[in-house]
PDB file of N, CA, C and O in Angstrom:
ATOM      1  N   UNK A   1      87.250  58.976 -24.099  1.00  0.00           N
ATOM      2  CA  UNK A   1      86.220  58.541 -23.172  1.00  0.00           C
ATOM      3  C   UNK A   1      86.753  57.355 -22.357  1.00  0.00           C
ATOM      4  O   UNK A   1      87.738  56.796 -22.838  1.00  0.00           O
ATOM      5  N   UNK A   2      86.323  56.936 -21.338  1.00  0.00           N
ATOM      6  CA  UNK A   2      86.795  56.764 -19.877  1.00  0.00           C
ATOM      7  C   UNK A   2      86.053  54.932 -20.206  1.00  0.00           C
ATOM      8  O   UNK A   2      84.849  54.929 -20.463  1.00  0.00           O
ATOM      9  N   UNK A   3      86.577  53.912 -20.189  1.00  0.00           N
ATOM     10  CA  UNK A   3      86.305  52.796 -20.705  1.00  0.00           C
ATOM     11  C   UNK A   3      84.675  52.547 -19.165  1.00  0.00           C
ATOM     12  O   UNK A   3      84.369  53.349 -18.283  1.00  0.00           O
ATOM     13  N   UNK A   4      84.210  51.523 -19.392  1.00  0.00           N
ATOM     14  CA  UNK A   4      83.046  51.142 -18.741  1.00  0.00           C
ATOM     15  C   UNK A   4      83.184  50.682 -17.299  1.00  0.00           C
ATOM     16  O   UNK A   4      82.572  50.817 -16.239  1.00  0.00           O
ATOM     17  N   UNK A   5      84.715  49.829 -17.939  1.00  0.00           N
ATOM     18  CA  UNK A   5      84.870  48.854 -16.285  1.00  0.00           C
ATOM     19  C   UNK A   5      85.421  50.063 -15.648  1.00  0.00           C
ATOM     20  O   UNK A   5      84.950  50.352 -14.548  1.00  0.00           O
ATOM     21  N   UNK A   6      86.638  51.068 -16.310  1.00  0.00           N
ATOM     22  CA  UNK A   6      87.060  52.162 -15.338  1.00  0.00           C
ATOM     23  C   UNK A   6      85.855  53.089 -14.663  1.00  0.00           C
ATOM     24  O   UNK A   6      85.800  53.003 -13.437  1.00  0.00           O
ATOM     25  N   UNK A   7      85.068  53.799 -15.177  1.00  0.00           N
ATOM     26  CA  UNK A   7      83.828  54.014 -14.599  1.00  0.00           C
ATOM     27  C   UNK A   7      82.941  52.990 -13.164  1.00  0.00           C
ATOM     28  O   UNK A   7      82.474  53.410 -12.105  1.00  0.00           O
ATOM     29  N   UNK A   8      82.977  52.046 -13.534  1.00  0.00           N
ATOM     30  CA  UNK A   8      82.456  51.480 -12.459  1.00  0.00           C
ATOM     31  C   UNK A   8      83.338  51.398 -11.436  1.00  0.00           C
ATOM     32  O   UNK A   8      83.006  51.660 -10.279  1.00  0.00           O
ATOM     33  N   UNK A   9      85.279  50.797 -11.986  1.00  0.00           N
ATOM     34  CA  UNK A   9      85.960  50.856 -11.063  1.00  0.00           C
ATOM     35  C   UNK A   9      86.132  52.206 -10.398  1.00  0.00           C
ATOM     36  O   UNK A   9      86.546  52.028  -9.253  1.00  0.00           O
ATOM     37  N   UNK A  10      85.983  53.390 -10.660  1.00  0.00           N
ATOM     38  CA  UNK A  10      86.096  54.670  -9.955  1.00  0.00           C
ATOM     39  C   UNK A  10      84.726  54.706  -8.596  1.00  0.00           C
ATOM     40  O   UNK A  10      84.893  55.080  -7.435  1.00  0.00           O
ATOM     41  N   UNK A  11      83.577  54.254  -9.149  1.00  0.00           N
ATOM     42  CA  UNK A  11      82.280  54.499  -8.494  1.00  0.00           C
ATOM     43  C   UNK A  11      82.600  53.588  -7.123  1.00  0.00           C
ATOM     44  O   UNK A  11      82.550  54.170  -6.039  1.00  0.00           O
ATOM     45  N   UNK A  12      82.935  52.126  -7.169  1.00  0.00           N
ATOM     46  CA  UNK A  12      83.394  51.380  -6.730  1.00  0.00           C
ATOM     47  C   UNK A  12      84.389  52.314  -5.460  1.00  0.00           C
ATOM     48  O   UNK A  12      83.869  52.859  -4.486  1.00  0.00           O
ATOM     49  N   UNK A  13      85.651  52.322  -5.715  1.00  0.00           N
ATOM     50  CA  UNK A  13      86.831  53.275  -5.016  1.00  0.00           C
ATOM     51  C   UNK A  13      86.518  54.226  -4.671  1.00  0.00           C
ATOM     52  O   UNK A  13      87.183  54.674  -3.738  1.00  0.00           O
ATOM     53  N   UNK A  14      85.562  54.936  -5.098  1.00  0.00           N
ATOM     54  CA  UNK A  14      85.352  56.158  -4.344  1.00  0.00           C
ATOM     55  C   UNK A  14      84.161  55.938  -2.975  1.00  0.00           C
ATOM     56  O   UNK A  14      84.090  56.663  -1.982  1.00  0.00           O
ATOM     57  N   UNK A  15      83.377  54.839  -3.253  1.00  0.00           N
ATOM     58  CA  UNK A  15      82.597  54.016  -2.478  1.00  0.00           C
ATOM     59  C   UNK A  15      83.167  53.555  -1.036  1.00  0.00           C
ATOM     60  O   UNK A  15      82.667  53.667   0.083  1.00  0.00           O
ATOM     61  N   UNK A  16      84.376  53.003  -1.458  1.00  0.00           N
ATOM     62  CA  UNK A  16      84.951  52.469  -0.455  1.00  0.00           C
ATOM     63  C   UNK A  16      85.701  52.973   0.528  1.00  0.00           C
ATOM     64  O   UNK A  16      85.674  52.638   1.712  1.00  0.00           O
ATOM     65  N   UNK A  17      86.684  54.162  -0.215  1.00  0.00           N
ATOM     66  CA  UNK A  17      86.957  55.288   0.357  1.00  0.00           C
ATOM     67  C   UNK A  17      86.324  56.121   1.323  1.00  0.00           C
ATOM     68  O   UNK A  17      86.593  56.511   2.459  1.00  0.00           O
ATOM     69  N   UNK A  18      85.078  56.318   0.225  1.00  0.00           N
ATOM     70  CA  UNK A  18      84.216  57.287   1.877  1.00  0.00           C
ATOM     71  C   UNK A  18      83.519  56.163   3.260  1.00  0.00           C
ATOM     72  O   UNK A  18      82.777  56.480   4.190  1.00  0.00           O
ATOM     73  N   UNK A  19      84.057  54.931   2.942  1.00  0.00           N
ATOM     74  CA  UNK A  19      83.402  54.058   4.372  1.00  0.00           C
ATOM     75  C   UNK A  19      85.422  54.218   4.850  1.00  0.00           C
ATOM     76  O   UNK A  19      85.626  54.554   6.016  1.00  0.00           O
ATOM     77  N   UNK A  20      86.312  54.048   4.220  1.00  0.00           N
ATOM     78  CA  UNK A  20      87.551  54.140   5.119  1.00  0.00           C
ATOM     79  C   UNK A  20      88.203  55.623   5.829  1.00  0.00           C
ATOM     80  O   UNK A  20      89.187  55.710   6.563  1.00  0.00           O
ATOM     81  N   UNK A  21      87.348  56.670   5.368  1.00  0.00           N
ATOM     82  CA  UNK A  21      87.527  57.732   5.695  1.00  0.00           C
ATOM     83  C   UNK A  21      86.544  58.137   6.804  1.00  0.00           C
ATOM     84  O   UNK A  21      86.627  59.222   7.379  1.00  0.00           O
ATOM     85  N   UNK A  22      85.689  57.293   7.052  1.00  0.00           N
ATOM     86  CA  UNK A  22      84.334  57.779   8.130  1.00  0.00           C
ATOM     87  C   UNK A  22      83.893  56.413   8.714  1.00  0.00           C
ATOM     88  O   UNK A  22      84.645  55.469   8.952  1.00  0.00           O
ATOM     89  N   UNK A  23      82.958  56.445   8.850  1.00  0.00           N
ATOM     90  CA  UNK A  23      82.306  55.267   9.177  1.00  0.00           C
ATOM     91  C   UNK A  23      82.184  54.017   8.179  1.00  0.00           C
ATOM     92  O   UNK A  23      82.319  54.505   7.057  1.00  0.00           O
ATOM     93  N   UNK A  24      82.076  53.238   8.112  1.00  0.00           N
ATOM     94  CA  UNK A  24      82.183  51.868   7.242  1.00  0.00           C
ATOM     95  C   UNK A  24      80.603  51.924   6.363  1.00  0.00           C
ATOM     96  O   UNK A  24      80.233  51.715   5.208  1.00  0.00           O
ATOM     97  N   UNK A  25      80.049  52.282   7.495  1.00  0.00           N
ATOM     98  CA  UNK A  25      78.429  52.109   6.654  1.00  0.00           C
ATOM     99  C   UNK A  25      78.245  53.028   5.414  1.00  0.00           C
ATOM    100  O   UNK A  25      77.378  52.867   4.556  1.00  0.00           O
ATOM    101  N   UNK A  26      79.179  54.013   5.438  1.00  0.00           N
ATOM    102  CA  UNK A  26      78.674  55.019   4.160  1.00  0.00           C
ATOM    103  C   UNK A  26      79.148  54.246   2.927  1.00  0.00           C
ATOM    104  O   UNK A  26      78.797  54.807   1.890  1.00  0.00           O
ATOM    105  N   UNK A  27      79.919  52.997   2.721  1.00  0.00           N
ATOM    106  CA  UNK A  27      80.228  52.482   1.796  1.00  0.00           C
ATOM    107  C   UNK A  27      79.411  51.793   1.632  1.00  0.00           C
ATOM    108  O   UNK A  27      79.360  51.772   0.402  1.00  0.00           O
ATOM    109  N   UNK A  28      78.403  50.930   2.100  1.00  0.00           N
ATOM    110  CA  UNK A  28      76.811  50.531   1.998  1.00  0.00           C
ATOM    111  C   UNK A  28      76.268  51.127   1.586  1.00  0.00           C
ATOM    112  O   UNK A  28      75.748  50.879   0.498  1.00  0.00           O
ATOM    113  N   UNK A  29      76.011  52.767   2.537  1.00  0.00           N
ATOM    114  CA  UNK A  29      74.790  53.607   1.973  1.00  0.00           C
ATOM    115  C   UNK A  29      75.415  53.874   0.553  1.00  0.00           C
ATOM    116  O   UNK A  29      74.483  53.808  -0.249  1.00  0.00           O
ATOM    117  N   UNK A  30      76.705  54.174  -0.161  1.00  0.00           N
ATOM    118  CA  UNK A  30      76.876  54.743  -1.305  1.00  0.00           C
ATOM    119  C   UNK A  30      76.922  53.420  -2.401  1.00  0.00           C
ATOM    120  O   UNK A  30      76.739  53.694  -3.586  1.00  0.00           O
ATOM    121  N   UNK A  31      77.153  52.053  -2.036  1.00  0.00           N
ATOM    122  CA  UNK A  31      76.948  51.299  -3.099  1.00  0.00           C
ATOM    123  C   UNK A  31      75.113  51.360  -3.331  1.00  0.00           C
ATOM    124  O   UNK A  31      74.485  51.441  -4.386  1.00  0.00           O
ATOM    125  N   UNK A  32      74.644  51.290  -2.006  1.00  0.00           N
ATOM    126  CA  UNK A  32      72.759  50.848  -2.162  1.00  0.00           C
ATOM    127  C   UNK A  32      72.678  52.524  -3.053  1.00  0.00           C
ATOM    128  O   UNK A  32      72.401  52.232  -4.217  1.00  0.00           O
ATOM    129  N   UNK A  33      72.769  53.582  -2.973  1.00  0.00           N
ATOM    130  CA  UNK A  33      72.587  54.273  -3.617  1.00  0.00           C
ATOM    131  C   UNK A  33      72.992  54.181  -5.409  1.00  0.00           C
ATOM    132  O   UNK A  33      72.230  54.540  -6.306  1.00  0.00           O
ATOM    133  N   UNK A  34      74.116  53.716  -5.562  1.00  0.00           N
ATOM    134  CA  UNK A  34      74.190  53.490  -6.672  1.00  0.00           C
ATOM    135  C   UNK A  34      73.300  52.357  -7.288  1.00  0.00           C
ATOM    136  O   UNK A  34      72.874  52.302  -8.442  1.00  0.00           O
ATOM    137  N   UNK A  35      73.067  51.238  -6.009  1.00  0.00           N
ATOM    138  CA  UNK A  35      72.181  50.135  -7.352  1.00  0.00           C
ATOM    139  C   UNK A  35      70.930  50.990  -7.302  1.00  0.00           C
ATOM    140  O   UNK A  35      70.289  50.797  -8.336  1.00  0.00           O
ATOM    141  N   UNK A  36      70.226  52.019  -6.355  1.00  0.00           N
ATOM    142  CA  UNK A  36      68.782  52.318  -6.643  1.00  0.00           C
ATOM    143  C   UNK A  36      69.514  53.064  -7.976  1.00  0.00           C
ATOM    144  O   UNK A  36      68.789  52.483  -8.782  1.00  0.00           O
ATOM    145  N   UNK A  37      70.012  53.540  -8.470  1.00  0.00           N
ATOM    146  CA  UNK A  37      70.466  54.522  -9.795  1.00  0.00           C
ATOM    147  C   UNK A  37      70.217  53.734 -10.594  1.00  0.00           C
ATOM    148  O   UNK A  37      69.677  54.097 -11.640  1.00  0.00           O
ATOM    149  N   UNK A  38      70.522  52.421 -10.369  1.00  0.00           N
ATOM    150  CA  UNK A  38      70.923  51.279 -11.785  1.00  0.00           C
ATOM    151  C   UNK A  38      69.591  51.183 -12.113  1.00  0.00           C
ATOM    152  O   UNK A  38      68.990  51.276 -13.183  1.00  0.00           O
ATOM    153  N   UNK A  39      69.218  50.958 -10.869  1.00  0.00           N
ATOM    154  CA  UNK A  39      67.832  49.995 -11.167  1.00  0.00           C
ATOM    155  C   UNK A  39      66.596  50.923 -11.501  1.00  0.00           C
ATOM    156  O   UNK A  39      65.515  50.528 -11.936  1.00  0.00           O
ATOM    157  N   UNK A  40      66.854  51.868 -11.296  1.00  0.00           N
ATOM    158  CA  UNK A  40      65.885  53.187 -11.792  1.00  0.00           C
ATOM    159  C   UNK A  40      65.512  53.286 -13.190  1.00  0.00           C
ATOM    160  O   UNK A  40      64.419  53.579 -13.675  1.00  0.00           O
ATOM    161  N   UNK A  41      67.207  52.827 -14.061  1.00  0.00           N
ATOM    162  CA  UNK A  41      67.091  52.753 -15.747  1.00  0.00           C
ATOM    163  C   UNK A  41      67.124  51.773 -16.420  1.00  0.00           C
ATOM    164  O   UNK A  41      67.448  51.486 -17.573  1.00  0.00           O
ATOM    165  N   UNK A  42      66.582  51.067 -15.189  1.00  0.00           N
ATOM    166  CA  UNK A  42      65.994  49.584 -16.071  1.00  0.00           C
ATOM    167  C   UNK A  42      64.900  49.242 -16.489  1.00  0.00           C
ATOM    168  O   UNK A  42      63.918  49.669 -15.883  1.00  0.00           O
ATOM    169  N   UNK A  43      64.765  48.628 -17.304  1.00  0.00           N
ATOM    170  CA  UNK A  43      63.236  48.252 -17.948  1.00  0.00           C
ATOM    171  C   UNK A  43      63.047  46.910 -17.191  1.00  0.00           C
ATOM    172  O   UNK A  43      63.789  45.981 -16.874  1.00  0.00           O
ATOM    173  N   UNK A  44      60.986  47.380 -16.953  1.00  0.00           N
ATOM    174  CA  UNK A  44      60.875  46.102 -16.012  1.00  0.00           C
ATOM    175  C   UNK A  44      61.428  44.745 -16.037  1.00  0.00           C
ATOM    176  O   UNK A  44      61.791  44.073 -15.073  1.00  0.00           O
ATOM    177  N   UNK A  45      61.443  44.303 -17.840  1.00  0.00           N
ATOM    178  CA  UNK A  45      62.362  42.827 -18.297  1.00  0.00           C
ATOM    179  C   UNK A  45      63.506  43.207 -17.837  1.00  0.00           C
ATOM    180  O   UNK A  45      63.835  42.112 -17.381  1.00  0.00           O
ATOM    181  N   UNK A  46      64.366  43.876 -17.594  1.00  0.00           N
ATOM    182  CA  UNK A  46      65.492  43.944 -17.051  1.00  0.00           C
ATOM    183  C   UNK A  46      65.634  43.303 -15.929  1.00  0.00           C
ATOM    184  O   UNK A  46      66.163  42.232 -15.630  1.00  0.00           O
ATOM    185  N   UNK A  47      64.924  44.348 -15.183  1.00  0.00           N
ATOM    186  CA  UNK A  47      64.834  43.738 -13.758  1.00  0.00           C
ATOM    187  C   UNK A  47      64.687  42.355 -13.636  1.00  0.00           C
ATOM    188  O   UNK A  47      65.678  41.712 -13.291  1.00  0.00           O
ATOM    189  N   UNK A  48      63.426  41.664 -13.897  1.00  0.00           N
ATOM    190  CA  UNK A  48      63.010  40.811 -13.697  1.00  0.00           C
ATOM    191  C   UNK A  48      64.129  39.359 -14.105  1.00  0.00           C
ATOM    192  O   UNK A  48      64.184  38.245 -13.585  1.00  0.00           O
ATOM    193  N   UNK A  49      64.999  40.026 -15.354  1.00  0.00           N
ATOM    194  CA  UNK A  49      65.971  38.732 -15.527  1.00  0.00           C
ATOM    195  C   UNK A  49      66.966  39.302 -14.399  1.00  0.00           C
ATOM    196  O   UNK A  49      67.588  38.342 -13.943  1.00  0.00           O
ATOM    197  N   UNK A  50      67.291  40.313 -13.876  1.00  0.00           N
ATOM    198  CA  UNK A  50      68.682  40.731 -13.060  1.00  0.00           C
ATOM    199  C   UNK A  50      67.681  39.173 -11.259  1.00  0.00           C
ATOM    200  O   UNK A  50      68.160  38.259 -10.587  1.00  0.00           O
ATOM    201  N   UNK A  51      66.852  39.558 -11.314  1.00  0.00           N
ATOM    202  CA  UNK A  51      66.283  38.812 -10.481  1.00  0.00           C
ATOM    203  C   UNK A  51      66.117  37.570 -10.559  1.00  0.00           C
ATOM    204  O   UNK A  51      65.809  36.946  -9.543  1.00  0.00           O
ATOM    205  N   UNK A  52      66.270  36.974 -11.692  1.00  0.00           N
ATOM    206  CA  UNK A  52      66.037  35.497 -12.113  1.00  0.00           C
ATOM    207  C   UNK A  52      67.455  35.203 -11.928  1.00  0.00           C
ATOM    208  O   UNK A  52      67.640  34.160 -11.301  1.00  0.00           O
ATOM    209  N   UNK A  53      68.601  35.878 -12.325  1.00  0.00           N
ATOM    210  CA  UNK A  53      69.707  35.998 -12.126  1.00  0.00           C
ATOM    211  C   UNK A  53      70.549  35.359 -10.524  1.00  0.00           C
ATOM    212  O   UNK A  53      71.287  34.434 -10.185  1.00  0.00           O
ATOM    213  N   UNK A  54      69.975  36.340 -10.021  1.00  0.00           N
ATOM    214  CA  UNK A  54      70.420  36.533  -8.805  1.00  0.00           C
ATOM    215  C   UNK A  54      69.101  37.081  -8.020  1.00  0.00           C
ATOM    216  O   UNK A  54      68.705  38.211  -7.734  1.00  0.00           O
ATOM    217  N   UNK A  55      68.523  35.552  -7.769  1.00  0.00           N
ATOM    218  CA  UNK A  55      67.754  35.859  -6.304  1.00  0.00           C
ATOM    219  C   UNK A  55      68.139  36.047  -4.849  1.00  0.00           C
ATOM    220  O   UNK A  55      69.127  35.426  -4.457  1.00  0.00           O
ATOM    221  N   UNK A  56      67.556  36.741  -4.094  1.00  0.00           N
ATOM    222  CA  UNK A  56      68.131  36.786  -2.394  1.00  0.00           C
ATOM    223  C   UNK A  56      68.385  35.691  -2.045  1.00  0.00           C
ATOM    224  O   UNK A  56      69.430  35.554  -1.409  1.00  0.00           O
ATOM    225  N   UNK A  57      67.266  34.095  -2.405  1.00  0.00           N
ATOM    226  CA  UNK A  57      67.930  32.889  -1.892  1.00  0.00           C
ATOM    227  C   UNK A  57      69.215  32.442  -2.335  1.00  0.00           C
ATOM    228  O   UNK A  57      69.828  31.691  -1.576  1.00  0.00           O
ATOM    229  N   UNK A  58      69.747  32.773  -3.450  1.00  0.00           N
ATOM    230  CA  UNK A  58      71.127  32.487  -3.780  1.00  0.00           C
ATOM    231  C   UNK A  58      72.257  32.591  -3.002  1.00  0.00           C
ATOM    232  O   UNK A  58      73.154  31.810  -2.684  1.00  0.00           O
ATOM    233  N   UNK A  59      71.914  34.121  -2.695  1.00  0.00           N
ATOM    234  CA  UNK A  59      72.720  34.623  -1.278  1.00  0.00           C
ATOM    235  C   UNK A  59      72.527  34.207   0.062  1.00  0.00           C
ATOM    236  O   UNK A  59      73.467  34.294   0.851  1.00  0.00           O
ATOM    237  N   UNK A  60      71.328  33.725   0.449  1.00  0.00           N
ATOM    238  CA  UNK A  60      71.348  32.900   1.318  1.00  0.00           C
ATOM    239  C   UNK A  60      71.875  31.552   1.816  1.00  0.00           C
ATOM    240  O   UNK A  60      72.262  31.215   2.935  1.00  0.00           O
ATOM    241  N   UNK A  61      71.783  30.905   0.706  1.00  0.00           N
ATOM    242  CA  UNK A  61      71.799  29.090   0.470  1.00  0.00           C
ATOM    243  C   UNK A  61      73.704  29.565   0.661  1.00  0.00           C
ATOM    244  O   UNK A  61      74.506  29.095   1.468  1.00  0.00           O
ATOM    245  N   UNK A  62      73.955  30.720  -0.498  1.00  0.00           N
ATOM    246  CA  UNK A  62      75.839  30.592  -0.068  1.00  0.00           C
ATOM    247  C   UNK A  62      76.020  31.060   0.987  1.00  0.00           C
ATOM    248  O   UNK A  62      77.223  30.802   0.998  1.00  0.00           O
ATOM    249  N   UNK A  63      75.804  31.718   2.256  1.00  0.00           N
ATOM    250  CA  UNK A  63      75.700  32.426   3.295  1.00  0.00           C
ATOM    251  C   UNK A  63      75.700  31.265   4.261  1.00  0.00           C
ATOM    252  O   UNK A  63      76.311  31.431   5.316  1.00  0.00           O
ATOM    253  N   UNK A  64      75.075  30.069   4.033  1.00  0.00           N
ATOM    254  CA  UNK A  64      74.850  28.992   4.986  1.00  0.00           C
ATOM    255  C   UNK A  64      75.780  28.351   4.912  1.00  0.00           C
ATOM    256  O   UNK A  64      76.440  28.172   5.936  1.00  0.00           O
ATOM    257  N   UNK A  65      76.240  27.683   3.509  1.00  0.00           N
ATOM    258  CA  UNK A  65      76.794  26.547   3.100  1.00  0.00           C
ATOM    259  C   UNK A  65      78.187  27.501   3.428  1.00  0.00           C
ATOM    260  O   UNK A  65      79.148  26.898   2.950  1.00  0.00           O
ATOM    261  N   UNK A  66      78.587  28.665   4.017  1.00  0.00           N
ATOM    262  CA  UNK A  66      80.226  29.257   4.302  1.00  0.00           C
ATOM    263  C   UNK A  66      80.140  28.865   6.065  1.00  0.00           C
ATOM    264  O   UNK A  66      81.089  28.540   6.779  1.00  0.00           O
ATOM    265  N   UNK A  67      78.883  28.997   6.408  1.00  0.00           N
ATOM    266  CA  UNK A  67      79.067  28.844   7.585  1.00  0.00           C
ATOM    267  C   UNK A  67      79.695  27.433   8.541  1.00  0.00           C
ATOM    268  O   UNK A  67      79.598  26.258   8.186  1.00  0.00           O
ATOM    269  N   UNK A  68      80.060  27.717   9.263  1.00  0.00           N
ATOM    270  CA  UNK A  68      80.628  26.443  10.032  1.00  0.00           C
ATOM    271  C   UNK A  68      80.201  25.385  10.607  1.00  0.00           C
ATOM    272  O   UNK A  68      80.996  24.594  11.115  1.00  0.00           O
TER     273      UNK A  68
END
């Protein structure tokens, strides 16, 4: 059996691949497709710590503080 990180690293590469083989955005549409997968088999406490985790402002506040 195929270790965890290799699995993700395949999902990952094959992700990226189909945005360098076509358009760039299908590597968006195929990662957002994979997190709706993730997040489908999560239990609501899941979620809710993946969110406590990593809120959108996190990504924001670092998004600013790169800017110039």
């Amino acid at each position: 059996m195929m270790p965890d990180a290799d699995l993700l690293g395949d999902l990952l590469r094959a992700a990226e691949n189909h945005g360098k083989a076509g358009d760039p955005e299908h590597e968006v549409g195929d990662l957002e497709a994979l997190i709706d997968a993730c997040w489908e088999r999560l239990t609501p406490e899941q979620r809710r710590e993946i969110y406590a985790e990593l809120p959108p402002e996190r990504w924001l506040e670092e998004e600013e503080a790169a800017a110039p």
